[in-house]
N, C-alpha and C positions, 0 to 999 in steps of 0.2 A: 540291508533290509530286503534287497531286491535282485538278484540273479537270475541269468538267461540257461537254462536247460540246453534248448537245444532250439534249433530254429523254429519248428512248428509251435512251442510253449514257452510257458514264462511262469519259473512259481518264484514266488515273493513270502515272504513272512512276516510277524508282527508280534510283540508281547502281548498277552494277557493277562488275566486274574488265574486261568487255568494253565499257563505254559504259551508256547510258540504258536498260532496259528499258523499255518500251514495252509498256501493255495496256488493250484496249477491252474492257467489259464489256458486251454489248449484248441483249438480248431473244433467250435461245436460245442463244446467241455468245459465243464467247472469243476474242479475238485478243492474241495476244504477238508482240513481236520484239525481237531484241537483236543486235546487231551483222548478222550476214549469215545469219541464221537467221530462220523465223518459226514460229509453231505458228496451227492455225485449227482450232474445235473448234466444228461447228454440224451439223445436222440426224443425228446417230447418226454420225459422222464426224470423225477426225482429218486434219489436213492440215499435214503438215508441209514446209515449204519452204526449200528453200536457194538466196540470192542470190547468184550469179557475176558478177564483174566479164566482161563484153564477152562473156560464154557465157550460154544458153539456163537461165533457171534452174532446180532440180531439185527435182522434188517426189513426194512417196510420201502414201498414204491410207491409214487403217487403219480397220474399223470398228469402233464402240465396242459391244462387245455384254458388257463387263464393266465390273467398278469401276474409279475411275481414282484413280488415290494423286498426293497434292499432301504431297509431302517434304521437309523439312529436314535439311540437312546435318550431320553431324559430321566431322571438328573445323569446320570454318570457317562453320558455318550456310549451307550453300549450298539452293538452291531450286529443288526439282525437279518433276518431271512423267511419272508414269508411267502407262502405260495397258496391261493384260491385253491378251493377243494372240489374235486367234480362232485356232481350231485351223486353219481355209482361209486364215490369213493371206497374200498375196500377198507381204509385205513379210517374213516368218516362210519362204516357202517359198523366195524366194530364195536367202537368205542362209545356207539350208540346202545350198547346193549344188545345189536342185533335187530333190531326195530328200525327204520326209518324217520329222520323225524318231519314230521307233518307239520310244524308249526312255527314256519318260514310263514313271515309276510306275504312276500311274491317268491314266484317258484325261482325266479332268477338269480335271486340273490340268494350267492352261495357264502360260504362262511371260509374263514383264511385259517392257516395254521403257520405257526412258528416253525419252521424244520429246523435253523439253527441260529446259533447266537453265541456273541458274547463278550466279557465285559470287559474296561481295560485294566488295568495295571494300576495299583496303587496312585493316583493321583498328587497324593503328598508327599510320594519319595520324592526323592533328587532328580531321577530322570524318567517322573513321571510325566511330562509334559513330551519331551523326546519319546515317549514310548506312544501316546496317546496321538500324536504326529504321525508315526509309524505306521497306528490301526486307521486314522485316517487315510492315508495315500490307499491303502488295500481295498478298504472301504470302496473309497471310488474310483478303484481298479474295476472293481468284482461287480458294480454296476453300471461302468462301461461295457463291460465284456458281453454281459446279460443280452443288452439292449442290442449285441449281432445279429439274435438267435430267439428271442422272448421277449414278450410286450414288459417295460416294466414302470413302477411307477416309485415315485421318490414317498418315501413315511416315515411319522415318526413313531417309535415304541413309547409310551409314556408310562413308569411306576418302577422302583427300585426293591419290588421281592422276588418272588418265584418266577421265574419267565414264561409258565403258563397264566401269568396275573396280570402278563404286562396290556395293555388298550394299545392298538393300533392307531394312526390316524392315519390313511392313506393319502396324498396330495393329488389331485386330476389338476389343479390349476383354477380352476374356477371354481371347485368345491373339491369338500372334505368328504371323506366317508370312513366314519368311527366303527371298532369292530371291539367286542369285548367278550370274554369268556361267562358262561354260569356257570352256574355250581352241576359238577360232575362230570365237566366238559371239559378236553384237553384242547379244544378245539374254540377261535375267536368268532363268537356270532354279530352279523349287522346289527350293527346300534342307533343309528342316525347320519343322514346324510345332511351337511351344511354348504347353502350354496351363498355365495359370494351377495348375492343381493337381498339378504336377508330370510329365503324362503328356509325354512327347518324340514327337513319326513324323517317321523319319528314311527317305530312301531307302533301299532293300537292294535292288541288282539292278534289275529291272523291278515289286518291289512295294513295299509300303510293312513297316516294323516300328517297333513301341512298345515303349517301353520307359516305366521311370518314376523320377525322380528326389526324392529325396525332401526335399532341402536344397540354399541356392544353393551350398555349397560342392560340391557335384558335378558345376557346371559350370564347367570348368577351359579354358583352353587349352595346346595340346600341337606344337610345331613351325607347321605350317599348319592346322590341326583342333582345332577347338571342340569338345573331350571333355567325354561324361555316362560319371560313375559315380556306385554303387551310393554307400551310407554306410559299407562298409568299403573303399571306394576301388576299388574292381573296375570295368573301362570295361564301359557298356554298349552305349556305339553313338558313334561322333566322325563331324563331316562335315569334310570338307576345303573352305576359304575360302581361296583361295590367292594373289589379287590386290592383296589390300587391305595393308598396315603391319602390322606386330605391336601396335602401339599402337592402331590398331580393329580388330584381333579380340579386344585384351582387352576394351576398350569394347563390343563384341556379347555376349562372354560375362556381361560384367557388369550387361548387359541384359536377357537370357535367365534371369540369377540371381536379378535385382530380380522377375519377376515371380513366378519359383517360390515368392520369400523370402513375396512378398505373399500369393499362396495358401494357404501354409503357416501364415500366422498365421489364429487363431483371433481373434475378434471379442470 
């Protein structure tokens, strides 16, 4: 699964759904690739590449001037890659249309992008479980390595379709911070921040609003929205998750519950 290069590097490999992943570990340096995609992560700099057959191939650069989240998958354990977006992103201001958008809560909170991912290997073959072993060790290779060179934070992806559908949850340890795509965005915007003691900040408009929940049962979901209420059941504030399954938004709520349940207990 795992061979030495040469002294300065280490690349390793792993099954997937798309073929072998492919990753060098080098002084400074990440490199991935898996099927017709690559990722290249060296001097404050992402580089992400896409190989065409008999076309010129196509590449985008982001710079890294935030954390970058090395995620797993719910349901299927998939293996992700995300990197915060500078507010001048090139790669942000396109895909905007060419417009700016103006309609961040706070000016700080920037929005994350997937650069790469992906899923494992057939789980009900034979040596599905041995392959899925495999993408883990890489896994947390590739977010060891990180952590030489770049702030990073442990997440999890949650939903099983398009991986521009999948919700973030980023982990700080004492809170969560939910990140999820709209519509015509390739890009996951702030959703809600959950902190360990029950406080919620949920979007309102262009500011932010708190609220506070005081048991996991007040995090419910409700059609497409992750509802917080009060303890006699009154909502205090719902976000809309609208891409993902009913079956991971109940898995997000009951993630969002597990931490309030944790704060809540007394030692």
């Amino acid at each position: 699964m795992a061979y030495r290069g040469d002294d300065s590097a280490d690349a390793l490999e792993a099954p997937t759904a798309e073929g072998i992943l492919r990753v060098v570990l080098g002084p400074n340096r990440l490199d991935l690739t898996a099927a017709h995609r690559s990722l290249h992560i060296a001097d404050g700099v992402a580089t992400l590449v896409e190989h065409r057959k008999k076309k010129q191939e196509r590449r985008a650069s982001i710079k890294i001037e935030g954390p970058i989240v090395v995620a797993r998958g719910f349901p299927r354990e998939a293996f992700g890659i995300w990197i915060e977006l500078p507010p001048d992103s090139p790669t942000r201001q396109a895909r905007d249309k060419k417009k700016p958008d103006t309609s961040y809560p706070v000016a700080d909170i920037r929005a994350m992008q997937r650069v790469f991912g992906v899923e494992p290997p057939d789980l009900l073959a034979g040596d599905g479980l041995a392959n899925l072993a495999k993408l883990d060790t890489v896994a947390q290779r590739v977010r060891a390595h990180l952590e030489h060179f770049a702030p990073v934070r442990r997440g999890i992806e949650i939903g099983s379709g398009h991986p521009l559908d999948k919700v973030l949850l980023a982990d700080h340890g004492d809170r969560y911070v939910v990140y999820a795509r709209r519509l015509f965005r390739d890009r996951a915007r702030y959703a809600m921040t959950i902190h360990a003691d029950g406080r919620i900040v949920v979007p309102d408009g262009k500011e932010l609003k708190e609220v506070t929940v005081t048991s996991k049962f007040g995090v419910t979901v409700r059609g497409d929205y992750v509802r917080f209420a009060d303890r006699h059941g009154t909502d205090l504030a719902r976000v809309s998750v609208p891409w993902i399954g009913p079956e991971d938004r109940d898995e997000l709520a009951r993630r969002i519950g597990q931490l309030v349940h944790r704060g809540q207990v007394v030692p």
